[in-house]
VORO-600662 format. One record per atom (N, C-alpha, C): residue in one letter; y, z, x. Coordinates in steps of 0.05 Angstrom, whole numbers, padded with zeros to 5 digits, always signed. Last residue first. Example, Ala and Ser with C-alpha at 12.3 -4.5 7.8 and 13.67 -1.06 7.14 Angstrom:
BEGIN
S-00045+00142+00257/S-00021+00143+00273/S+00001+00157+00258/A-00114+00156+00264/A-00090+00156+00246/A-00066+00156+00264/
//
This chain:
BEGIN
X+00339+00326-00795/X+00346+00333-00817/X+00374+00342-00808/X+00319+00265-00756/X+00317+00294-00763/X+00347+00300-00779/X+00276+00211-00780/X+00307+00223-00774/X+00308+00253-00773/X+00234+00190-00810/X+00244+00193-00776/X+00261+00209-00762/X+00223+00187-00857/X+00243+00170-00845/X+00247+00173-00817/X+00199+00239-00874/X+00187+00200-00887/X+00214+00188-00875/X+00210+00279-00851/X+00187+00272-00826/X+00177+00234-00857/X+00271+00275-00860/X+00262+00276-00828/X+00224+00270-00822/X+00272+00269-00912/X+00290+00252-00885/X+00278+00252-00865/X+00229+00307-00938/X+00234+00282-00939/X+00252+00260-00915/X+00261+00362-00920/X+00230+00345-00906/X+00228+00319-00918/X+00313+00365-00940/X+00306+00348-00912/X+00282+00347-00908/X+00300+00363-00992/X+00309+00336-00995/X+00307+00332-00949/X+00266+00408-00993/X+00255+00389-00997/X+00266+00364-00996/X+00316+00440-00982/X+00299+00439-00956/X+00275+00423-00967/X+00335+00430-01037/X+00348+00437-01009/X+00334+00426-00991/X+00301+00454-01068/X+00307+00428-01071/X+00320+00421-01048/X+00272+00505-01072/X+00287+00505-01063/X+00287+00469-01056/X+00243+00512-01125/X+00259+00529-01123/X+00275+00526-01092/X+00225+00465-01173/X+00218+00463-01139/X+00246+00485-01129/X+00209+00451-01231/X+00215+00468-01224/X+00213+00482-01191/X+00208+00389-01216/X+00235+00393-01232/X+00230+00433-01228/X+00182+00372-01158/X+00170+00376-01188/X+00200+00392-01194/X+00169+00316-01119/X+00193+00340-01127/X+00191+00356-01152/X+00129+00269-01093/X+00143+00280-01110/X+00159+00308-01112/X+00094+00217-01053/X+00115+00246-01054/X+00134+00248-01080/X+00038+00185-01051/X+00063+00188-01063/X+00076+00218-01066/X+00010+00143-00994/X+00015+00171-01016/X+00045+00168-01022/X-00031+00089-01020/X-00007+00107-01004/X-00006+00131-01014/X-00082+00117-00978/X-00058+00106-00975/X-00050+00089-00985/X-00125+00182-00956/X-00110+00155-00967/X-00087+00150-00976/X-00145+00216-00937/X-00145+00195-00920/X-00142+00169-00954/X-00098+00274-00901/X-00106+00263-00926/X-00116+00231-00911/X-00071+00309-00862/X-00097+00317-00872/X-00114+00297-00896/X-00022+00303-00850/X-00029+00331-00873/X-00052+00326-00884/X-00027+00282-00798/X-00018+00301-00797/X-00014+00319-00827/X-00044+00228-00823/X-00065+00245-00809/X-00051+00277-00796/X-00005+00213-00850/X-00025+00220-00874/X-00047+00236-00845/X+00035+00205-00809/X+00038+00236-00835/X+00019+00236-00839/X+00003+00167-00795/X+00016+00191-00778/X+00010+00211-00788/X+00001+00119-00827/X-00016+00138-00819/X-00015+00169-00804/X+00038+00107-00887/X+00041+00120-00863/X+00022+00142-00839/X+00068+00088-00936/X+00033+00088-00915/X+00049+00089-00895/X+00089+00123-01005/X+00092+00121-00969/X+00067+00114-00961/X+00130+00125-01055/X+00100+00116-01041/X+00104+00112-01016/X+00166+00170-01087/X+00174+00146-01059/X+00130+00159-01055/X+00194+00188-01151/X+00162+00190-01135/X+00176+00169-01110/X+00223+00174-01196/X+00217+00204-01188/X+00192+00209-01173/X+00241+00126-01216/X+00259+00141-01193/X+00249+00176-01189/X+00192+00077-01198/X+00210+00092-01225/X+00223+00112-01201/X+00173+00042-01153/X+00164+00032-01195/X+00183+00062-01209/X+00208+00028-01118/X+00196+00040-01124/X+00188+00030-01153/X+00224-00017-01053/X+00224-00014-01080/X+00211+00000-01093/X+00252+00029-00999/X+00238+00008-01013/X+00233+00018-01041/X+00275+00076-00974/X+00250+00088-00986/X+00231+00053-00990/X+00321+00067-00983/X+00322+00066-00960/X+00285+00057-00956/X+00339+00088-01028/X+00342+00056-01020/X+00321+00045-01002/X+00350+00134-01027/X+00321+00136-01037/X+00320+00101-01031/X+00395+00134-00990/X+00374+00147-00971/X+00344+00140-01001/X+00430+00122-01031/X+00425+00099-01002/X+00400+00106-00995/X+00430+00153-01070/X+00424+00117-01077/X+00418+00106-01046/X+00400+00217-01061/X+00429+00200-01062/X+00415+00169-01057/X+00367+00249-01073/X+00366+00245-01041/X+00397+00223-01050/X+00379+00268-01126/X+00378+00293-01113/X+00378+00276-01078/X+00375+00217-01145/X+00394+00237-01153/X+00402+00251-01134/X+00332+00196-01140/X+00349+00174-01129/X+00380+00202-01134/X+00293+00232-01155/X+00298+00232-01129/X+00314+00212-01121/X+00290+00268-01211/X+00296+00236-01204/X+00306+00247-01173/X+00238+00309-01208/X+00259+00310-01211/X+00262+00282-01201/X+00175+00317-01258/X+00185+00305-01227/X+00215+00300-01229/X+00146+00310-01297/X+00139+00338-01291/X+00164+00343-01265/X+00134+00283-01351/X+00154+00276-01330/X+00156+00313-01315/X+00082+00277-01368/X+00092+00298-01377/X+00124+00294-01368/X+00077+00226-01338/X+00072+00228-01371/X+00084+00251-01383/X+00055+00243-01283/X+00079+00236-01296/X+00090+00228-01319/X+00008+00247-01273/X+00012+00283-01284/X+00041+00268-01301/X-00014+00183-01272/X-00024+00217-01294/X-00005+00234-01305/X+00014+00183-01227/X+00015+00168-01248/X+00011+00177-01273/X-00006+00217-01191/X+00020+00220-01199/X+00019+00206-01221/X-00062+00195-01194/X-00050+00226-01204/X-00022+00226-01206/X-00054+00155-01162/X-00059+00152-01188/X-00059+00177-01214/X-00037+00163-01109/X-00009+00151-01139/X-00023+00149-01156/X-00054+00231-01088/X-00046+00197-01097/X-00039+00176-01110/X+00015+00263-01064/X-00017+00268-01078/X-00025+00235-01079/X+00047+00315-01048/X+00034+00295-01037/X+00014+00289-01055/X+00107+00347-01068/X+00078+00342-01073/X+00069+00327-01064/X+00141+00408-01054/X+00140+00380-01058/X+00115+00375-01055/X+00158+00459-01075/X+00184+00442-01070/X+00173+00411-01066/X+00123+00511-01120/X+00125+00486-01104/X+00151+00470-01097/X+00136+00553-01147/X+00118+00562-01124/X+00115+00531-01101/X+00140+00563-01208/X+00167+00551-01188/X+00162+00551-01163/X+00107+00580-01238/X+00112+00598-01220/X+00139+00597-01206/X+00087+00534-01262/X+00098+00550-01275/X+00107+00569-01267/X+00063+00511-01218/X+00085+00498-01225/X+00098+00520-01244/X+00023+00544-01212/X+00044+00550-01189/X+00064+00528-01197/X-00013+00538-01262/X+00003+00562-01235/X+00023+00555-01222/X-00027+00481-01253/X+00000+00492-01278/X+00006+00528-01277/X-00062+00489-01211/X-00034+00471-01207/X-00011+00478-01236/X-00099+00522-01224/X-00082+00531-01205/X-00054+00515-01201/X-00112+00486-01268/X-00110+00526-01274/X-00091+00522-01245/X-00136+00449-01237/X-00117+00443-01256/X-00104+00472-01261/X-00175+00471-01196/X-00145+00453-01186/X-00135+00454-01216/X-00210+00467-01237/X-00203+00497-01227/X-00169+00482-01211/X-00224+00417-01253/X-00220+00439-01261/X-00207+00458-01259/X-00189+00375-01214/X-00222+00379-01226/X-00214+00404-01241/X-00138+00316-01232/X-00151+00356-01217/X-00181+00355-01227/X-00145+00253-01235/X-00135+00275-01246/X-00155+00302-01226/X-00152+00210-01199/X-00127+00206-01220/X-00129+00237-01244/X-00193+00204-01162/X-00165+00212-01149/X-00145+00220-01171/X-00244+00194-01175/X-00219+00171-01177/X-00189+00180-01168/X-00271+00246-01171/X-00271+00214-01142/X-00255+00194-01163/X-00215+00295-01183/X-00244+00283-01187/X-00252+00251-01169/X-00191+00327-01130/X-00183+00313-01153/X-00209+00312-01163/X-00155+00393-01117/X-00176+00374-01106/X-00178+00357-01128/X-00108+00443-01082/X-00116+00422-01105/X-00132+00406-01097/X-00111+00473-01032/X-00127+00483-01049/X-00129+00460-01078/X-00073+00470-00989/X-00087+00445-00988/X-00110+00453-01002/X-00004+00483-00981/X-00026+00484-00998/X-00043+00464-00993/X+00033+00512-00928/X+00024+00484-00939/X+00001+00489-00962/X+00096+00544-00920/X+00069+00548-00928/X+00060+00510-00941/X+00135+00578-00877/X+00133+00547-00888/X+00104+00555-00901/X+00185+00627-00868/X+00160+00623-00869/X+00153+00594-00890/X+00232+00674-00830/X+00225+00651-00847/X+00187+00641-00849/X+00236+00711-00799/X+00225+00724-00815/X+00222+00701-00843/X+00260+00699-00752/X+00224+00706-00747/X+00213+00708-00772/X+00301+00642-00743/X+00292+00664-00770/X+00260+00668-00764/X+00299+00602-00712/X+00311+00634-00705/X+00301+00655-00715/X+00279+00560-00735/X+00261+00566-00710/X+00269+00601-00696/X+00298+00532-00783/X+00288+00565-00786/X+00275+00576-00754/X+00307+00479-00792/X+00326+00494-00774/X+00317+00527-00776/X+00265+00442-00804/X+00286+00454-00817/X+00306+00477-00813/X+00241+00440-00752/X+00261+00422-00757/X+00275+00419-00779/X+00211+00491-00756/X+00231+00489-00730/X+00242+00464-00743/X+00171+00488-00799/X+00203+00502-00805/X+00218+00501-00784/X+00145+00449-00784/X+00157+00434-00803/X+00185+00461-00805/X+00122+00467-00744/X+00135+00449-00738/X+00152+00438-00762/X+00097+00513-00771/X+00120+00518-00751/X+00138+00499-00742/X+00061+00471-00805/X+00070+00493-00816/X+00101+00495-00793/X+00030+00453-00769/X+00046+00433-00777/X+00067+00452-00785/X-00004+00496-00744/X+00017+00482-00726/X+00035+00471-00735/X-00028+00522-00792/X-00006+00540-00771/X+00006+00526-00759/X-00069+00490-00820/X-00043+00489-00819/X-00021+00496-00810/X-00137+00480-00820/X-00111+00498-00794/X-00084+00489-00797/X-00150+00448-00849/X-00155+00470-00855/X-00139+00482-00841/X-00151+00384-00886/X-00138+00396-00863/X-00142+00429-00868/X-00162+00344-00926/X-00180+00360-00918/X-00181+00377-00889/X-00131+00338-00990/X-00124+00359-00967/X-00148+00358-00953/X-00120+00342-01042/X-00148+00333-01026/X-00142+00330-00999/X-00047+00344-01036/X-00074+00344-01060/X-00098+00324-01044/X-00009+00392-01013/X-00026+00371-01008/X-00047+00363-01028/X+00054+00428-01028/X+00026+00422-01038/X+00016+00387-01032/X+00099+00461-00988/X+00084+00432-00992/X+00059+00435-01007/X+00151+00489-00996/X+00122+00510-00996/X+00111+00471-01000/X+00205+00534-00954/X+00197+00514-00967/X+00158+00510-00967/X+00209+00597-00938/X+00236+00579-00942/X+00221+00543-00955/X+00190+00659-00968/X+00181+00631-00960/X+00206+00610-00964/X+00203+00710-00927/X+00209+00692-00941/X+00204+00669-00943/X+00198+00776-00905/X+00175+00753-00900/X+00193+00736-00924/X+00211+00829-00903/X+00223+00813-00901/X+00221+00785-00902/X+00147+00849-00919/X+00168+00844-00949/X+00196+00831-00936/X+00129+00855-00871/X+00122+00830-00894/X+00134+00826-00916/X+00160+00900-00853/X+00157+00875-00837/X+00151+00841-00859/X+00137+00937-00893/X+00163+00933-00884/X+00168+00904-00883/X+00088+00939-00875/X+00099+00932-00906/X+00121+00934-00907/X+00082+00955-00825/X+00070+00928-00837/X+00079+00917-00869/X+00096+01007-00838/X+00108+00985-00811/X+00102+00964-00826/X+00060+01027-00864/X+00083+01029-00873/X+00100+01004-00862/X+00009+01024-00832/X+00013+01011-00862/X+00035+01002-00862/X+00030+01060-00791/X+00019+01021-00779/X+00021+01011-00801/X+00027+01100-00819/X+00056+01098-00809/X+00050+01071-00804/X-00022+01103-00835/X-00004+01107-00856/X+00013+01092-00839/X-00049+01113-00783/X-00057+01091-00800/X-00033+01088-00823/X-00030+01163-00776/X-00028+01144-00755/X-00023+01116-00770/X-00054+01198-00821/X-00031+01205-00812/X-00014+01170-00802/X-00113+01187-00801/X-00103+01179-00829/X-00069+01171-00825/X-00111+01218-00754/X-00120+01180-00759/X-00111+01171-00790/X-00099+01268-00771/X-00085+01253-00754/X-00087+01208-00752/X-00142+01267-00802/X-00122+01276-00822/X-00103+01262-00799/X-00189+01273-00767/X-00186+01248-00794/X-00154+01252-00806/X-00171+01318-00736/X-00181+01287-00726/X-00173+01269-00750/X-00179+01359-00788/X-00158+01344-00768/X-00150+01323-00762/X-00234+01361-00798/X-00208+01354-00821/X-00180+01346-00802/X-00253+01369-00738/X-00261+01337-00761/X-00235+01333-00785/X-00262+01420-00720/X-00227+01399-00719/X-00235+01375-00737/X-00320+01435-00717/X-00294+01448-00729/X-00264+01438-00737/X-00334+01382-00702/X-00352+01404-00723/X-00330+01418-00737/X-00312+01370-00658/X-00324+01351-00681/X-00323+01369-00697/X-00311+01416-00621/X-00287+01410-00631/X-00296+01385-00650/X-00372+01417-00615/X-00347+01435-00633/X-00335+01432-00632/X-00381+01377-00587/X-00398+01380-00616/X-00379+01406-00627/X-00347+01381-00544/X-00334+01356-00556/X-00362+01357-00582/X-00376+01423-00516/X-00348+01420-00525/X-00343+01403-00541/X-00427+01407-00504/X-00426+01425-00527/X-00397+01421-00536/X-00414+01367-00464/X-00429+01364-00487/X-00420+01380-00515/X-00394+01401-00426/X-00376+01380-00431/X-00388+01372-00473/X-00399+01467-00446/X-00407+01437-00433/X-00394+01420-00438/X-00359+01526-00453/X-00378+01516-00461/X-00376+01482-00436/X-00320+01565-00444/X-00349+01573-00429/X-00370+01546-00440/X-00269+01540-00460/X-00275+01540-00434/X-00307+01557-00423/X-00280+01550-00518/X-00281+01522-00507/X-00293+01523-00473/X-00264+01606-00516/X-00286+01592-00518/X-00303+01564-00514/X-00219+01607-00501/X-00238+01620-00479/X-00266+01607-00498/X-00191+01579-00531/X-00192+01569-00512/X-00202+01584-00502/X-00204+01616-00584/X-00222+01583-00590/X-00208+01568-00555/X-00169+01652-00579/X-00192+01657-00565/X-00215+01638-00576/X-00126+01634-00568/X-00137+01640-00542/X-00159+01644-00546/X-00118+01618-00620/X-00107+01606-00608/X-00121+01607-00575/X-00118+01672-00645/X-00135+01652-00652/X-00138+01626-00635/X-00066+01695-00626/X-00096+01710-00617/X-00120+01684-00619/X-00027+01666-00651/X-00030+01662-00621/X-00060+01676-00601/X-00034+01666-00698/X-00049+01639-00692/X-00048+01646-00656/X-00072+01738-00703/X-00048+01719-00703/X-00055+01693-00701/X-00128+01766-00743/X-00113+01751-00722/X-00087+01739-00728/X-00136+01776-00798/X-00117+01807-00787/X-00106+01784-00754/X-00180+01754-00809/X-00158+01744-00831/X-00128+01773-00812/X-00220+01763-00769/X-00208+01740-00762/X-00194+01740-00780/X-00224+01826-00754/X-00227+01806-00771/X-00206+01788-00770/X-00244+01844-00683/X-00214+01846-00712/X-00226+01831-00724/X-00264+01835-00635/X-00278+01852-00652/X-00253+01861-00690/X-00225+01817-00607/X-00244+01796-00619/X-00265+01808-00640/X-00198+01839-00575/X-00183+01825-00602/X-00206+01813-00628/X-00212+01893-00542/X-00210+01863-00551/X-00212+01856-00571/X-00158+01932-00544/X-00175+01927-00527/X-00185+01889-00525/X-00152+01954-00602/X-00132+01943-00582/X-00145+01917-00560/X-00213+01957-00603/X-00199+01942-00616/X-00173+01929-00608/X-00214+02000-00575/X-00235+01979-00566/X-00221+01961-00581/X-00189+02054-00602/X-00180+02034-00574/X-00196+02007-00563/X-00211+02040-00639/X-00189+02044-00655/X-00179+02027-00617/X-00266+02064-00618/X-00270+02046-00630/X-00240+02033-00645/X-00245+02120-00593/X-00255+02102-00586/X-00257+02069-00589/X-00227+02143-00644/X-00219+02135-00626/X-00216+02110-00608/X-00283+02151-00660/X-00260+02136-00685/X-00235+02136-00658/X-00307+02182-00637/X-00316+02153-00634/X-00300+02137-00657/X-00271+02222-00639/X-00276+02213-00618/X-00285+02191-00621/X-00279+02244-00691/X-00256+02238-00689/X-00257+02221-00667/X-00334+02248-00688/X-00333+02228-00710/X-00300+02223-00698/X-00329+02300-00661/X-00346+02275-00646/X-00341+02249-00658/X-00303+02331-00691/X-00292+02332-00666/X-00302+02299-00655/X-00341+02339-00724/X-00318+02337-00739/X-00306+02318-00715/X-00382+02361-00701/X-00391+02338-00709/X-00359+02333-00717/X-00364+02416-00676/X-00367+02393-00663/X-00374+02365-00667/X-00357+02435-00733/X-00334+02439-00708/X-00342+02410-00695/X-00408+02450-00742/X-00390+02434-00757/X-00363+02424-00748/X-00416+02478-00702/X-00442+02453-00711/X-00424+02438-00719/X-00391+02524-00715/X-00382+02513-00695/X-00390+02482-00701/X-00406+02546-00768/X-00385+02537-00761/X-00372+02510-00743/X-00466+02552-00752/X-00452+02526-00777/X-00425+02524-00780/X-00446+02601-00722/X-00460+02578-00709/X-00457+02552-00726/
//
């Protein structure tokens, strides 16, 4: 009889080891999730999705996909970076104006207008820049502080092609002779042209036009060329074309 007893418990353990061996085949879901495939795992986060709410759906796929989500937005964001740093390192500045007391803030229009008549209107990837960050003290005849740091910046930089300022600051900075001879660089007729100057590295101009198209209210102003002006070129045509009329 403890034979048999033993017989049949042997027998019964083999059966619900069966059983439970075919329930497994069966459904997948009773496996430890490190023994799933991605294609098991795969169906069975879409039968699950599919019993849930609009609601509940979109709090588990947050909950659970969040490293994702962010890792795709990250992903996205990189490539818009990348693009963009591309794009701006073609970026060239073809000629750079420093205004001194400047009280013009939206420069974008003069800016385009000044590189369409230096012939860049093709080049998307040309670029005109105006400064209107130097400011004087109320006699006009020297920088305030912080203008001074920034102006022996960007002269030391080579960051300027031409200067607007008022002749009594030019008068000033010109002691150092900071200014290329512009009877040189524009040629004897065209600085002639200019009227009589007190020395050959400045043309005084009144001209309300200009002075209300860069922003300044006094007059005269005097244009200069500072000896380290990295493209002399396209400072001798903004000189022609917008202190003479003439296009370049």
């Amino acid at each position: 009889m403890a034979e048999q007893n033993q017989d049949r418990g042997q027998r019964e353990k083999k059966g619900n080891a069966t059983v439970q061996h075919d329930e497994s085949v069966l459904n997948p879901e009773i496996k430890n999730e490190s023994d799933l495939s991605k294609k098991e795992r795969r169906l069975i986060e879409k039968e699950k999705l599919k019993g849930m709410g609009m609601g509940k759906r979109l709090e588990y796929i947050w909950m659970y996909y969040k490293p994702v989500i962010f890792g795709m937005i990250a992903a996205i964001a990189l490539v818009f970076a990348a693009k963009d740093y591309c794009e701006q390192a073609k970026i060239k500045s073809v000629f750079s104006i420093t205004v001194v007391n400047s009280f013009g803030n939206d420069t974008d229009a003069l800016e385009e207008e000044i590189r369409e008549n230096l012939g860049y209107g093709d080049d998307p990837y040309s670029k005109v820049d105006i400064g209107v960050n130097l400011t004087t003290n109320a006699d006009g005849d020297e920088f305030d502080y912080s203008a001074q740091m920034a102006y022996v910046a960007q002269v030391q930089a080579g960051s300027i092609d031409v200067m607007v300022m008022p002749e009594a600051l030019y008068t000033n900075l010109n002691q150092n002779e900071p200014f290329t001879d512009l009877e040189e660089l524009l040629g004897e007729d065209t600085f002639a042209s200019f009227g009589t100057q007190t020395d050959k590295t400045h043309i005084t101009l009144t001209d309300s036009e200009l002075a209300e198209k860069l922003g300044v209210n006094y007059e005269p102003m005097c244009i200069a060329v500072p000896v380290t002006a990295p493209d002399q070129e396209n400072a001798v045509k903004w000189i022609e074309s917008y202190c003479t009329g003439n296009e370049p």
